[in-house]
C-alpha positions in Angstrom: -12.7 -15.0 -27.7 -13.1 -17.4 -24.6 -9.8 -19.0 -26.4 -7.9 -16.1 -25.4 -8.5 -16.4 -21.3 -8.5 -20.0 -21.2 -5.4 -21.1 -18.6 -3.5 -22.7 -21.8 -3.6 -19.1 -23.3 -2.4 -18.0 -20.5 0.4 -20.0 -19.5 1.4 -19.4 -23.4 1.7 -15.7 -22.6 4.7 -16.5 -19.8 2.7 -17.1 -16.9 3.4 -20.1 -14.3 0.7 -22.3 -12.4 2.1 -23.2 -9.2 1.1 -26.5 -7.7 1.9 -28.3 -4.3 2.9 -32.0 -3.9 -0.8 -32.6 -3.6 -1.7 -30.9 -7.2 -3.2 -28.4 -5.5 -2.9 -24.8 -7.0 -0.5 -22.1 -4.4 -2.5 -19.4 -4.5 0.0 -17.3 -1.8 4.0 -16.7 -1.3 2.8 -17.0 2.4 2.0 -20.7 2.2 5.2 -22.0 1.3 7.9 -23.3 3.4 11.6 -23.3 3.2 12.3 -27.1 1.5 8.4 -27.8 0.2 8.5 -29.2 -3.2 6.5 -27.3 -5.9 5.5 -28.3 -9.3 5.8 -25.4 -12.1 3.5 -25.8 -14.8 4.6 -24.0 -18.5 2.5 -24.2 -21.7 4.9 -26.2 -22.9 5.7 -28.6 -19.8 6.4 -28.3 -16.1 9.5 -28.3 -14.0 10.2 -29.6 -10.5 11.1 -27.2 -7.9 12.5 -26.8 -4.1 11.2 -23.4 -2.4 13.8 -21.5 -0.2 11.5 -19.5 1.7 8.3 -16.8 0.7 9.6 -13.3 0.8 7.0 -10.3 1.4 5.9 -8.8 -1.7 3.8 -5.6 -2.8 1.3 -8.0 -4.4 1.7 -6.5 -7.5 3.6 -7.4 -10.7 6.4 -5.6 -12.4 5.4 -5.9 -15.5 
């Protein structure tokens, strides 16, 4: 069972960890700049990114 909330089983069911240049997880929208460079972590690999700007949310998903 703990299998099925570990953060690979996770990322396998679609979600994303977000990391700064630093490694460090982005936990908020609110901390990134226009032009930082983010790392998005997949199960299956990760992908280089350049943020345009946080937007305000509802800080829910819409799922």
């Amino acid at each position: 069972q703990l299998e099925s909330v570990s953060a690979m089983a996770v990322l396998a069911r679609g979600y994303a960890l977000v990391l700064d240049g630093a490694g460090h997880a982005v936990t908020s929208a609110a901390d990134v700049a226009p032009g930082v460079r983010l790392r998005l972590r997949f199960a299956d690999g990760s992908v280089g990114v350049k943020a345009d700007g946080a937007r305000p949310g509802q800080g829910v998903l819409p799922i």
